[in-house]
C-alpha positions, 0 to 999 in steps of 0.5 A: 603919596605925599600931598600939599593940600590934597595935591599930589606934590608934582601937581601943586608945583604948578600952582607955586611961583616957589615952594617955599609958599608952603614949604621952607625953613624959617630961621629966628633968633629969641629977642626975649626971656630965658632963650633970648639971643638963641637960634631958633629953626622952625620946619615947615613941611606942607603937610601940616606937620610944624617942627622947631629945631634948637641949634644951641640945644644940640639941634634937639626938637621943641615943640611940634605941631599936627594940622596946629595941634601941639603934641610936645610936652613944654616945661613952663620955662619953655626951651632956653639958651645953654647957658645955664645948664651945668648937670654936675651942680644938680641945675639940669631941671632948672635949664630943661624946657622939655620939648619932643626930643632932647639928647641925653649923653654922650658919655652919661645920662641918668641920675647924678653919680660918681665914675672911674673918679669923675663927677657925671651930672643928669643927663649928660652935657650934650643937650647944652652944646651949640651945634655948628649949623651946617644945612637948614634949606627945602631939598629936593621932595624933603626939609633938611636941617644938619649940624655937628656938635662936639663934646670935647674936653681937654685930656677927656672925651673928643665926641663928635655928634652929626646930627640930620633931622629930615621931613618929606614935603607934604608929609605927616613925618619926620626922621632924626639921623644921628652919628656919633663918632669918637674923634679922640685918641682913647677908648671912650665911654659912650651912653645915648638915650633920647627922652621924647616928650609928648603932652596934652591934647595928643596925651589924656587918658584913655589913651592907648599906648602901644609897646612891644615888651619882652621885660618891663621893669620897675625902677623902683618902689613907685614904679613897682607899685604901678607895674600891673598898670603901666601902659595905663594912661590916667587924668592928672591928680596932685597924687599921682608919683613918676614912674620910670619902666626899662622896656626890653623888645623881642629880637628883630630890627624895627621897634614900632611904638604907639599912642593913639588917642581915638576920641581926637583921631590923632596918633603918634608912632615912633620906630627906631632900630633894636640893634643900635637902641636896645632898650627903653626908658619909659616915664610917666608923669601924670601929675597935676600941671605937669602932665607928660609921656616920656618915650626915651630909647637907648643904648644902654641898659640902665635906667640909673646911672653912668655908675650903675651901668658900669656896675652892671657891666653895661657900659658901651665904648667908642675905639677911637675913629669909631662911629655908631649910628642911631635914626628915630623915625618919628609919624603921626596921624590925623583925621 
């Protein structure tokens, strides 16, 4: 049962002129640095779990505290605005601050590669589109935050992305609810994968990491060299290389996904649905000052490229007035 400060919610109402005393959603815009003039939302749920939210990012996630314990991990520029992001000119890095969740898609992600005749930059265009903010309010028992993105081209691809991101009041979760509709009048290639970033103190070796595999492959030489050990969480070295892995899970529909740090008694588990994200991007970087876990579901089986996905017959297609939906349950433990 939820609880705000070791009551049970009901009963500390009691104790509220209004719940927004420990419960609400603030609303902020950057007045500084590379994010200034962008809006930024920060969920605050009573239970010690502290969310911020980037509407000019497509509602991507930033970062998240537990009981004030960071557990995204943050490039040094932090989250900025979109303006600087173009993927097709090799500056999707320059513009990506991390944070614990940002979209790849809606069309492509991966590496630069060339399709069907059409440039496709990193990742995709979808993490640099402002959304329309539609919801941002304490709800009835949860903190609801909703918006609409559209990537759109004239002659091109009309996707529409409904994005709901919910917490319960007095919890330790939050849930990520997506439907991406193809709005326009053709077939459209539709590729989603969602890089969830987590970082140190949650990340450190000696860390248990937790995935149910079927089939892990190398995306590469590198990665093939630490395919013995690539659950294995290591301390941060100058010499360590990214790896990259392509997760496959067993038949079933909830993929649970764990790492639990014992010595700090925190932990985090992501769930998400096999049937809308078959597989998994796992990333490891354990370099030195740039130490991160990335846990990235998708739907598509690539870890390459838009390119390498149709050359493996793996491209996904919206008809038109198609949806699909995707939800990530995201928890976390401590104490």
């Amino acid at each position: 049962m939820a609880q705000l400060f070791g009551r049970p919610v009901e009963q500390a109402r009691s104790y509220l002129g209004a719940l927004e005393q420990v419960a609400r959603v603030d609303s902020f815009v950057e007045a500084d640095g590379p994010a200034r003039g962008s809006r930024r939302l920060r969920m605050v749920n009573g239970g010690g779990l502290e969310i911020d939210v980037h509407p000019d990012r497509a509602l991507d996630l930033g970062q998240v505290t537990v009981d004030g314990i960071p557990v995204a991990w943050m490039e040094a520029r932090g989250v900025q605005g979109p303006a600087d992001l173009d993927p097709n000119n090799g500056d999707w890095l320059r513009a990506w601050g991390g944070g614990m969740l940002t979209t790849c898609g809606l069309d492509a992600y991966g590496s630069p590669s060339r399709d069907d005749g059409r440039d496709f930059g990193q990742h995709g265009r979808v993490s640099g589109i402002p959304a329309r903010l539609t919801v941002a309010k304490v709800g009835q028992g949860e903190l609801v935050v909703e918006g609409v993105v559209r990537q759109t081209v004239l002659g091109g691809e009309n996707l529409a992305l409904h994005r709901r991101i919910t917490t319960a009041i007095g919890s330790k979760e939050l849930t990520l609810t997506d439907v991406v509709t193809n709005e326009g009048a053709h077939e459209a290639v539709h590729m989603m994968l969602y890089h969830a970033n987590f970082g140190w103190p949650l990340v450190e070796d000696g860390v248990a990491l937790a995935l149910p595999s079927t089939v892990v492959e190398p995306r590469d030489e590198v990665a093939a060299a630490g395919l013995g050990s690539w659950a294995d969480i290591e301390p941060p070295s100058p010499s360590n290389l990214p790896q990259v892995f392509l997760h496959e899970f067993p038949e079933g529909h909830e993929v649970v996904v764990r790492v639990d740090n014992r010595r700090r008694g925190l932990a985090m588990q992501l769930k998400f649905d096999r049937r809308q994200l078959p597989w998994l991007c796992h990333w490891k970087c354990f370099a030195d000052r740039t130490y991160v876990l990335g846990l990235e579901p998708m739907n598509t089986r690539t870890v390459v490229s838009r390119a390498e996905a149709r050359r493996q017959g793996a491209l996904q297609f919206l008809q038109p007035g198609q949806s699909v939906t995707y939800q990530l349950s995201f928890g976390f433990e401590h104490g």
